[in-house]
Residue frames as qw, qx, qy, qz and C-alpha x, y, z in Angstrom:
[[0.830, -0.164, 0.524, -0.098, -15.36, 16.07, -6.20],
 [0.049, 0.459, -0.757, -0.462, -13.24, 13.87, -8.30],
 [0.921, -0.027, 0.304, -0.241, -14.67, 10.77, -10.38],
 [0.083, -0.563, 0.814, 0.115, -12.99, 7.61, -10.17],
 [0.776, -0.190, -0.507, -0.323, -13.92, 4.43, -11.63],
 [0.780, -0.418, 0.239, -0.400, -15.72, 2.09, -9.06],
 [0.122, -0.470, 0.826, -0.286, -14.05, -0.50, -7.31],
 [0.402, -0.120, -0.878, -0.231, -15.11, -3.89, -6.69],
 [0.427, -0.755, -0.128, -0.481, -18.27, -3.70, -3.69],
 [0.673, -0.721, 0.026, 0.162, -15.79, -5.17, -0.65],
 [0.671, 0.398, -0.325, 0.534, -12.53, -3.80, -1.97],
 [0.612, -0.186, -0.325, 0.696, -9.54, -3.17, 0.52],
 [0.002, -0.890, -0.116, -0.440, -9.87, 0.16, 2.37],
 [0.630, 0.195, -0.372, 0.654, -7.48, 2.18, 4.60],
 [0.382, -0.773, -0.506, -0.024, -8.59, 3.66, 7.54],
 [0.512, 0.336, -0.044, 0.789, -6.32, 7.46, 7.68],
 [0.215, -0.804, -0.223, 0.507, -6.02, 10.18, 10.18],
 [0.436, 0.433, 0.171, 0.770, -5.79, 13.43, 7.67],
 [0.139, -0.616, -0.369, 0.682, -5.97, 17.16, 8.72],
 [0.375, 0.642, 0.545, 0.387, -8.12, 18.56, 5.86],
 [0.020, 0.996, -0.037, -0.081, -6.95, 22.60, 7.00],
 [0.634, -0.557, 0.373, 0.386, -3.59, 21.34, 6.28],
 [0.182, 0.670, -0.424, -0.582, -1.43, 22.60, 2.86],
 [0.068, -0.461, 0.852, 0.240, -0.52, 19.25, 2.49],
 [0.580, 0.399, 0.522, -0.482, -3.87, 17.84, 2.44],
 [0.517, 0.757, 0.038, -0.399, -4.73, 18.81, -0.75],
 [0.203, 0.574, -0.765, -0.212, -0.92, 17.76, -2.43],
 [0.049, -0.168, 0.967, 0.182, -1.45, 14.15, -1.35],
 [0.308, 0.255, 0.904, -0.153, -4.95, 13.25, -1.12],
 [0.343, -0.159, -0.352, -0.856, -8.52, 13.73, -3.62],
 [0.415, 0.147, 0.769, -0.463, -11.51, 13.58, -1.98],
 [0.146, -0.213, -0.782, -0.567, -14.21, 11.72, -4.23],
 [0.412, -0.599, -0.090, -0.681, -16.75, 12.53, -1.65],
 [0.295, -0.217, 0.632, -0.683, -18.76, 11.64, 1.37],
 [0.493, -0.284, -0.814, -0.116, -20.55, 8.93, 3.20],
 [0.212, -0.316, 0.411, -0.828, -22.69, 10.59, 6.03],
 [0.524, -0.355, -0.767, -0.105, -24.93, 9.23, 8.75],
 [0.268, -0.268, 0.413, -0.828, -27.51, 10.54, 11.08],
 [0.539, -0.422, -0.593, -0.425, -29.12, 8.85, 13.73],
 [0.543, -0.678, 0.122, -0.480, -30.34, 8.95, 16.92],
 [0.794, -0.596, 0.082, 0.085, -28.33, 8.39, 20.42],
 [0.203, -0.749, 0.544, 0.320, -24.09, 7.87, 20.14],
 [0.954, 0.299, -0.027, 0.020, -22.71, 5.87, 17.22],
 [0.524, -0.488, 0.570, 0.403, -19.25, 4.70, 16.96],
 [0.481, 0.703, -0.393, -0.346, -17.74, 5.37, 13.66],
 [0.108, 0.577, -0.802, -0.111, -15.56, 2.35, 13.65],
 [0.757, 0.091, 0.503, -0.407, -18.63, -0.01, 14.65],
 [0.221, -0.194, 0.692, 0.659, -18.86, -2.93, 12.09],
 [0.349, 0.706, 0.558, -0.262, -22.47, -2.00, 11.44],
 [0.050, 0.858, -0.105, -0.500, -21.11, 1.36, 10.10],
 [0.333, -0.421, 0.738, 0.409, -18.34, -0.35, 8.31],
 [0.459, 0.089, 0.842, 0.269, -20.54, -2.24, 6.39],
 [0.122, 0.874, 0.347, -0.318, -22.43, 0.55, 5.26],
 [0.002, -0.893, 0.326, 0.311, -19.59, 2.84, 3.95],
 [0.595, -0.466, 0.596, 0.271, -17.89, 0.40, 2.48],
 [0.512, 0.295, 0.631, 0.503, -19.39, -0.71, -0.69],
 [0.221, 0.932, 0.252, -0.139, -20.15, 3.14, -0.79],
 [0.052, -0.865, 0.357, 0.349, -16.77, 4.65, -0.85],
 [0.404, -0.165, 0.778, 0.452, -15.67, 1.62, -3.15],
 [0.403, 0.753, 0.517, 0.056, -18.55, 2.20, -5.59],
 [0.035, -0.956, 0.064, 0.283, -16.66, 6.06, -5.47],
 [0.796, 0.540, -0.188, 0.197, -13.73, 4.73, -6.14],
 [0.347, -0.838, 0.367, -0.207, -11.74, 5.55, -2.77],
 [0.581, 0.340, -0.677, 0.297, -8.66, 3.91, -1.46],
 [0.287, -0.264, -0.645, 0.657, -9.29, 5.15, 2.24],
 [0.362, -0.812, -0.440, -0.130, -11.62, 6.53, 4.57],
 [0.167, 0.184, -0.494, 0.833, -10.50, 9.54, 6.96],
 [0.146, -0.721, -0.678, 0.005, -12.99, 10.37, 9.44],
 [0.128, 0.504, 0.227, 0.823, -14.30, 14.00, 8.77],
 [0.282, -0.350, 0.330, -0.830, -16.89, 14.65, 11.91],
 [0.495, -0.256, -0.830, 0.011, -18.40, 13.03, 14.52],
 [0.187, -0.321, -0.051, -0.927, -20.97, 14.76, 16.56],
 [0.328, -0.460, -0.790, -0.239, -23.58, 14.45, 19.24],
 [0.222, -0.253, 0.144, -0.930, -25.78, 16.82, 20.71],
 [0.110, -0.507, -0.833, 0.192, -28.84, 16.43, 22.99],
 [0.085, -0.511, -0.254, -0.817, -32.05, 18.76, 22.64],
 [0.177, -0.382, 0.427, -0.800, -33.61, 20.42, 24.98],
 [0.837, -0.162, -0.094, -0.514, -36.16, 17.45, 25.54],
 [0.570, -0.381, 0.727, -0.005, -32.92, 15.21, 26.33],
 [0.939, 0.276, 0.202, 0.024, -33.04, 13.39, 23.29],
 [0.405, -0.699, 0.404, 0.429, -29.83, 12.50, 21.80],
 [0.717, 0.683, 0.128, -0.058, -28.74, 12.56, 18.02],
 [0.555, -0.440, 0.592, 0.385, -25.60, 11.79, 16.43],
 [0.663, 0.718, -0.129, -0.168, -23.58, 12.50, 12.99],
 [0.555, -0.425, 0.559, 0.445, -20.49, 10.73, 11.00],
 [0.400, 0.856, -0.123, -0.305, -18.92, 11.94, 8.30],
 [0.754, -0.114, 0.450, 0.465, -16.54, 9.63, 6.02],
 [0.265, 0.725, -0.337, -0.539, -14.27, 11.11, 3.64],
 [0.896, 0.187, 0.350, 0.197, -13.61, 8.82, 0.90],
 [0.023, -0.870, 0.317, 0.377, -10.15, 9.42, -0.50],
 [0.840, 0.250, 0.130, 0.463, -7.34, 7.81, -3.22],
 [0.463, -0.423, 0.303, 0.718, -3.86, 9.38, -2.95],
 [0.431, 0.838, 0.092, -0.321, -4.03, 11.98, -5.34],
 [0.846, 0.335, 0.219, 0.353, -2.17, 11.01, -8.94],
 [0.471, -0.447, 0.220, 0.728, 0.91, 12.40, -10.10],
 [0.203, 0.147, -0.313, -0.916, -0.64, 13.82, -13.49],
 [0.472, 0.407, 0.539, -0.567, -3.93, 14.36, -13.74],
 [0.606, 0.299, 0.727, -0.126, -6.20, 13.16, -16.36],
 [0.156, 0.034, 0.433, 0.887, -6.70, 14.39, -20.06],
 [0.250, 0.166, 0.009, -0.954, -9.04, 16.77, -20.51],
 [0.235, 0.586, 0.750, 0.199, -12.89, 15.28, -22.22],
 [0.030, 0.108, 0.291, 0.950, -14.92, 17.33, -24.26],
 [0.185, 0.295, 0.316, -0.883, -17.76, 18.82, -23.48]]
């Protein structure tokens, strides 16, 4: 993970289809991390429950945009149903990278 300073808690976010097995992946974007939720039955990732949630998280990170990473539900063998989403938080990845700190 990169760190980036934090953002303000509702700054502007971009909402990005990436393909994270792709070469290019890596050239344009850093991921600073992840915003994850599990809970029970189907959620909708784009809900604005969700939104509001992830937001002052991935701006606290320091992200520019969200990609969604996985979305998931399964049902056990008792029929209950359970449900994951995965946000990447990203910022276009800089043309030169930081100076070094010491240690």
């Amino acid at each position: 993970m990169i760190q980036a300073p934090p953002r303000e808690p509702s700054c502007s976010l971009e909402l990005v289809t990436v393909d994270i097995t792709a070469m290019t992946f890596n050239q344009t974007w850093e991921v600073l991390g992840y915003v994850t939720f599990l809970d029970t039955g189907t959620q909708d990732p784009t809900a604005e429950e969700n939104r509001k949630l992830v937001r002052p998280r991935a701006c606290a990170m320091g992200g520019t945009s969200i990609a969604l990473g996985m979305n998931s539900t399964n049902t056990n063998q008792v029929g209950r149903q359970g449900s994951g989403i995965m946000y990447l938080v990203l910022r276009p990845k800089s043309a030169t990278p930081p100076p070094p700190t010491a240690f």
